[in-house]
C-alpha positions in Angstrom: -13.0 31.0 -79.0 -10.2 33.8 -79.2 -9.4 36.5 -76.5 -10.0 39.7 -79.0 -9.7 42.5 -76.1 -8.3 43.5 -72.5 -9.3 46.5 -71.5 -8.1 48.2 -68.2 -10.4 50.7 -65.7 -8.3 52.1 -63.1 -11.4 53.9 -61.4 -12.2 56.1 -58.3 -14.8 54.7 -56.4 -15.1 57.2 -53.5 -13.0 56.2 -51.1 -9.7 54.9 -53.1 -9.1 53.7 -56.5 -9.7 49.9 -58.3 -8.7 48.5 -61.3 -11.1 46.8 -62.9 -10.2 44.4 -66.1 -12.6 43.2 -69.1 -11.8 40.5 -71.3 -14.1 40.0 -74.1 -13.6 37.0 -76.6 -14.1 37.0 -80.4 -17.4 35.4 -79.8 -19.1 38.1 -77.8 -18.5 37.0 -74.6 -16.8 38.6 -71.4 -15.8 38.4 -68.3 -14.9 40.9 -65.2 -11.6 41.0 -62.7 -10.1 42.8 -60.3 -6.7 43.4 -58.7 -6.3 44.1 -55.3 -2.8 46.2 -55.2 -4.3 49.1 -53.9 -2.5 52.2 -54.4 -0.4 51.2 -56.9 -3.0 50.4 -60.0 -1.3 52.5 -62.3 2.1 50.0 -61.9 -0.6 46.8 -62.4 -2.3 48.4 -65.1 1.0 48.7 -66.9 1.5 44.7 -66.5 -1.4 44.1 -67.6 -0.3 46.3 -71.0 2.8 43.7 -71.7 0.4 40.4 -70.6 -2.1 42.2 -73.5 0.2 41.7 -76.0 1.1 37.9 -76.4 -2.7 36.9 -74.7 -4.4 38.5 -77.4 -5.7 35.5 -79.6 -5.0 33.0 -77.4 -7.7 30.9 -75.8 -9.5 31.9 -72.8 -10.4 28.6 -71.6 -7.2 27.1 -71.3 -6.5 29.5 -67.7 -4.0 27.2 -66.3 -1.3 27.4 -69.4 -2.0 31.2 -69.9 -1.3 31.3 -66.2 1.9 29.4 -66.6 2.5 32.0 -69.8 1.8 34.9 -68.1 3.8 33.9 -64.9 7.0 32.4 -66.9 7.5 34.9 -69.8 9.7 37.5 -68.0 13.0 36.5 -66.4 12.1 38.4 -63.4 9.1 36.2 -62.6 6.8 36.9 -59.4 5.7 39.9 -56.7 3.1 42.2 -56.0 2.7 43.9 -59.0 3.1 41.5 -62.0 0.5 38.4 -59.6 -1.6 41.2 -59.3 -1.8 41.8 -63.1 -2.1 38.1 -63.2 -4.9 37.4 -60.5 -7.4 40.3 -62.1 -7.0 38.4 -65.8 -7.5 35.1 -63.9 -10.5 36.1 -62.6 -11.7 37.3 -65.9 -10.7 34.5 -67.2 -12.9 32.2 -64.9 -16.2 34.9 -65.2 -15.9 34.7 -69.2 -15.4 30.8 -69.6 -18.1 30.1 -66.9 -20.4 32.9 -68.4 -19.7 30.7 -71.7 -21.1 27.2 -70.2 -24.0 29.2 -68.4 -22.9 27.8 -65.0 -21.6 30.2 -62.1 -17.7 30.1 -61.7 -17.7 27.8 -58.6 -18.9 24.9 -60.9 -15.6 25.2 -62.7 -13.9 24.9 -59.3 -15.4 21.5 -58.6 -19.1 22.8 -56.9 -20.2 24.4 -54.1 -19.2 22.7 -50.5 -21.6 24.8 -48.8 -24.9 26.9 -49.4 -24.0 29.9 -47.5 -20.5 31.6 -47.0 -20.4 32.7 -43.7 -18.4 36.3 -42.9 -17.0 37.9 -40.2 -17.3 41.3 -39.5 -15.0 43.9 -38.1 -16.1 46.2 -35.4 -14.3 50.0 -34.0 -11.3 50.8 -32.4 -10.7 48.5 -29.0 -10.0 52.2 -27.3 -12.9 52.6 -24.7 -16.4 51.6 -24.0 -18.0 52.4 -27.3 -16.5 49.1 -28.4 -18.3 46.8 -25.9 -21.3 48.1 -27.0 -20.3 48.2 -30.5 -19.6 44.2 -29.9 -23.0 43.3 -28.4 -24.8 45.0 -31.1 -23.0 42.5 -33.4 -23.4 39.3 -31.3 -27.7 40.7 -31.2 -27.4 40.7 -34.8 -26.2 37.6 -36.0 -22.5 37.8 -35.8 -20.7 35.0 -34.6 -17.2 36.0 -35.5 -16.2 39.8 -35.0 -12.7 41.3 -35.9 -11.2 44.3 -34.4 -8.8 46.9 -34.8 -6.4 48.3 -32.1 -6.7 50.9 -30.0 -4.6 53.9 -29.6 -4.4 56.9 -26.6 -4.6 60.1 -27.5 -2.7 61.2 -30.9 -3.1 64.8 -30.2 -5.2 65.7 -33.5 -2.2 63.7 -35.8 -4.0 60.8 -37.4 -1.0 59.4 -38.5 0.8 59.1 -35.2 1.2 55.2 -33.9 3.0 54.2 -31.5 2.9 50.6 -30.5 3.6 50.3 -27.4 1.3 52.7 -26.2 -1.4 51.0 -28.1 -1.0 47.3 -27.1 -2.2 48.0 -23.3 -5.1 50.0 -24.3 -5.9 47.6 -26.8 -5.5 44.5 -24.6 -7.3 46.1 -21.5 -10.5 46.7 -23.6 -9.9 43.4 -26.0 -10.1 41.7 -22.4 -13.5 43.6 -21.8 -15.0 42.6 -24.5 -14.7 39.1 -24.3 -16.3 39.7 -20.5 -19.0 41.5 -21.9 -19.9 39.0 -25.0 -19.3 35.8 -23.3 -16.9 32.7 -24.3 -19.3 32.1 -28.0 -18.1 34.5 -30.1 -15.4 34.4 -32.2 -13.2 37.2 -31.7 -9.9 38.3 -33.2 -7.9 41.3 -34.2 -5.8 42.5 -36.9 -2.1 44.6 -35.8 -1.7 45.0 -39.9 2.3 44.4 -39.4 2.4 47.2 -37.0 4.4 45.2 -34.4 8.0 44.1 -33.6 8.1 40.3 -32.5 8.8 41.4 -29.1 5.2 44.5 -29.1 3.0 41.2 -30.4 4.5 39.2 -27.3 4.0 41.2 -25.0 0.1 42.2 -26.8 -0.9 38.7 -25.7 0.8 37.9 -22.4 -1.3 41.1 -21.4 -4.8 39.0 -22.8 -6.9 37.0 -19.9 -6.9 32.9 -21.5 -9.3 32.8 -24.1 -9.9 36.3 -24.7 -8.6 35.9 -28.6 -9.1 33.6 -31.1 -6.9 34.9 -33.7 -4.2 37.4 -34.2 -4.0 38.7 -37.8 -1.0 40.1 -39.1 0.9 41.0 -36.0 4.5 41.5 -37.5 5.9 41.9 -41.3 5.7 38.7 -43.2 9.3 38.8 -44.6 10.7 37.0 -42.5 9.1 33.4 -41.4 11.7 32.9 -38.9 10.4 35.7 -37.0 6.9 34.2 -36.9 8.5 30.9 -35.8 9.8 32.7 -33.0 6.9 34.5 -32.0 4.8 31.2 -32.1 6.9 30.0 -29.3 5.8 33.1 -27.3 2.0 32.9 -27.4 -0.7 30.1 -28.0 -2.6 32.4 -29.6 -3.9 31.1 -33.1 -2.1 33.7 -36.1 -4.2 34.6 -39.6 -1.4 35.0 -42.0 -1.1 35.7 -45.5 -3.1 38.5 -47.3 0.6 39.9 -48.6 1.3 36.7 -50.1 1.4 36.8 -54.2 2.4 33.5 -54.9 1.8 29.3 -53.3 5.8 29.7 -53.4 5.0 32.5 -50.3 2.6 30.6 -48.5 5.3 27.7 -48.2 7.0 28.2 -45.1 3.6 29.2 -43.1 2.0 25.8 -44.1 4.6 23.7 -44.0 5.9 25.3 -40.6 2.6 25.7 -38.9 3.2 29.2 -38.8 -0.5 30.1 -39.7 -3.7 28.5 -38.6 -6.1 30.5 -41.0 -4.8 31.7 -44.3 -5.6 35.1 -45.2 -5.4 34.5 -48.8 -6.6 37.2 -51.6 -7.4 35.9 -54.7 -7.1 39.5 -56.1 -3.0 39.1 -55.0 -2.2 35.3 -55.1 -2.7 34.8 -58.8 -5.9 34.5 -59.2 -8.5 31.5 -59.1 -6.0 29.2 -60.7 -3.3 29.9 -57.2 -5.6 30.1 -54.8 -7.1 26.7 -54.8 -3.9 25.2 -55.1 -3.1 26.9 -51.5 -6.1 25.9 -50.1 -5.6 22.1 -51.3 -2.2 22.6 -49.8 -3.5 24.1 -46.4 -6.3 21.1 -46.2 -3.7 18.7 -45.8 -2.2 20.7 -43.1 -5.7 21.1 -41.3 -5.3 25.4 -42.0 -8.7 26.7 -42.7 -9.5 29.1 -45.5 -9.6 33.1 -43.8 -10.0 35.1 -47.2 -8.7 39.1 -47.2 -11.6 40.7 -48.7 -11.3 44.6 -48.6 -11.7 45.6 -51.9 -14.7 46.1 -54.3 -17.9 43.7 -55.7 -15.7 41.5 -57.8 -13.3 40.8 -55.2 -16.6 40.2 -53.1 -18.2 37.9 -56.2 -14.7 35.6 -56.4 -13.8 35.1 -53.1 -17.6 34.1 -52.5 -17.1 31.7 -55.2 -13.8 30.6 -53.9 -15.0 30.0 -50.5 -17.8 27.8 -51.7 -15.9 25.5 -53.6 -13.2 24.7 -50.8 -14.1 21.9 -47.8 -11.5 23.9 -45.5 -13.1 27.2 -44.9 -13.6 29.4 -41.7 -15.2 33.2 -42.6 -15.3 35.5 -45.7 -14.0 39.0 -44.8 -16.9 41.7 -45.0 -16.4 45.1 -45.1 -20.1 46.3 -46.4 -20.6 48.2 -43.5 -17.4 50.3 -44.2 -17.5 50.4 -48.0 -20.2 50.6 -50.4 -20.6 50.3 -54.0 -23.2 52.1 -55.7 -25.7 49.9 -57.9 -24.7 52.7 -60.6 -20.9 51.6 -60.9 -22.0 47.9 -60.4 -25.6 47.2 -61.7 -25.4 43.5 -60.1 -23.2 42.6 -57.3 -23.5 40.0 -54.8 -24.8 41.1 -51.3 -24.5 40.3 -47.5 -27.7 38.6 -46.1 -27.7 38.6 -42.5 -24.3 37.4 -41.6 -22.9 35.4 -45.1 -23.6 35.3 -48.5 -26.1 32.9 -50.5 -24.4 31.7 -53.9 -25.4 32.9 -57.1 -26.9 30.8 -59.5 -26.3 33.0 -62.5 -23.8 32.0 -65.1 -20.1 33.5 -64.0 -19.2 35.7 -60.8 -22.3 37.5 -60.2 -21.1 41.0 -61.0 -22.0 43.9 -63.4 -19.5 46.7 -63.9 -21.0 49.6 -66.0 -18.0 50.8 -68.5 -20.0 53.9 -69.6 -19.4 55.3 -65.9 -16.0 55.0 -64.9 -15.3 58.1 -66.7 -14.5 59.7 -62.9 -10.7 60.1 -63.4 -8.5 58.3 -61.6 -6.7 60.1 -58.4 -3.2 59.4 -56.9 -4.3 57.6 -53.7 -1.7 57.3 -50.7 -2.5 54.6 -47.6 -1.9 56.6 -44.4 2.1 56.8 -44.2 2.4 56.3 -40.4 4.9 57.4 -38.2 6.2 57.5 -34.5 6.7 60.2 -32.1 10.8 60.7 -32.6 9.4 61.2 -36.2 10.5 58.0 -37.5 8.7 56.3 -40.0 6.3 52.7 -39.1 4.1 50.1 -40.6 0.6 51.0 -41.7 
């Protein structure tokens, strides 16, 4: 068995591009990926050109050493762009050779650990009462972990105006309600995407009544792990950490330091398969649960569902199906929510369909929000 093709599908989907990749071997069979550098898939895509060129030929099923190839061959090894590249032809990878063996992909990874993969869902703006009732309706329907997003007062019709002090009391206050309204059961958390200094997520969680959160994802840049180390001494509060990560060499300081108790791994960004259950053998010996970032399309969906079956330490599967939809168009089969997690498939490979004939919908220069303060200087998204 030969890798004969790669083939690249940087495709609108309705709300933002993806870049799908195909690899098809010189025995007719093939095998989807994705990569999850949103925004920037036109950068990926050309990576993927240069790692087309010497993987052509090779074999498909020996991923590790075309990982080590792929990773090792420029002198400039590592980031975003070029482990993106790398994760989607992972994946691909791992849905061709297990399409091969007729087995699903987390049979390659050593079996499933568990039937279901539980999710957590993420509810509205913590901004005013709408968001309490938002909360119950998830707690009535199943949901037994719920992530939020932070409030903000009134930008005056500028949607990308954030400031963050003004958001952290508003957020608290009605973080603090919520956890009134739904009891001490539910699992609640919230993700500041970066948008905080060290000192805004300090004083976010000295405003919090005890027990009111059970993680804080993402409050501050991840750049610097000294700056984590420093928050950690501010607040008890448990920290989800690592959906910018690209590499095991990123995650290094957060497990070894105990800066993270969930890792927010993204198989899409770490490398692929072949990274990501290296990190999560590494974070099981540190007693860090699995947290995976899943915002992107079906075949993200498919392998971190696979993923998250075949690890023992595992907390909740990011689902965003009530914000983003696929159409059963673009991708015949996918793998769907039921109820609150997602049964495994039994079908050989991921579990996903991606129809080639239809991603003729060009692709469009997509820009996540740039936001900025009030004195007009520029801030995290």
């Amino acid at each position: 068995m030969k890798i004969a093709s790669i083939r690249t599908f940087p495709v609108w989907v309705g709300h933002r591009n993806q870049l799908i990749v195909k690899i098809e071997s010189d025995d007719g069979c093939y095998g989807w990926g994705e990569s999850g550098i949103s925004g920037r898939e036109l950068a990926v895509e050309g990576a993927i050109r240069h790692y087309r060129e010497f993987l052509i030929g090779k074999d498909p099923r020996r991923i590790g050493a075309l990982w080590q190839e792929m990773y090792r061959s420029q002198y400039f090894e590592g980031g975003r762009i070029l482990t993106g590249a790398i994760s989607a032809i992972d994946i691909a990878l791992h849905d061709l050779v297990a399409r091969s063996l007729g087995i699903p992909v987390y049979r390659l990874l050593g079996g499933a650990h568990r039937d279901i993969v539980p999710g957590f869902v993420t509810s509205i703006g913590l901004d005013g009462p709408a968001v309490v009732e938002h909360a119950q309706k998830m707690v009535a329907d199943g949901w037994q972990s719920i992530r939020f997003v932070p409030g903000h007062p009134d930008t005056g019709g500028d949607p990308n105006l954030f400031e963050p002090r003004e958001s952290i009391g508003l957020t608290a206050e009605w973080l603090n309600r919520v956890r009134e309204a739904v009891g001490p059961g539910p699992v609640l958390g919230i993700d500041y995407h970066h948008r905080l200094s060290v000192a805004e997520a300090a004083s976010f969680c000295q405003r919090l009544l005890p027990g009111a959160l059970d993680f804080l994802e993402e409050p501050i840049r991840d750049e610097c792990p000294d700056a984590y180390a420093s928050l950690r001494t501010m607040t008890p509060v448990p920290f989800a950490i690592g959906e910018e990560f690209s590499s095991k060499w990123q995650f290094l300081p957060y497990i070894e330091r105990g800066l993270t108790q969930f890792a927010r791994i993204d198989i899409c960004n770490v490398g692929g398969f072949t990274e990501a259950i290296k990190v999560a053998g590494w974070c099981e010996a540190h007693y860090i649960d699995m947290m995976p970032h899943n915002p992107l399309g079906p075949i993200s969906t498919a392998a971190h569902v696979h993923f998250s079956a075949a690890v023992p330490n595992f907390a909740w599967l990011e689902s965003r199906e009530r914000e983003f939809s696929f159409g059963d168009d673009l991708f015949p089969k996918q793998i769907k929510l039921a109820g609150c997690g997602y049964p495994l498939p039994e079908e050989p490979g991921l579990g996903v369909e991606f129809d080639e004939t239809l991603a003729q919908e060009a692709f469009r220069f997509w820009e996540a929000p740039h936001l900025h303060r009030r004195d007009g200087s520029y801030t995290n998204w």
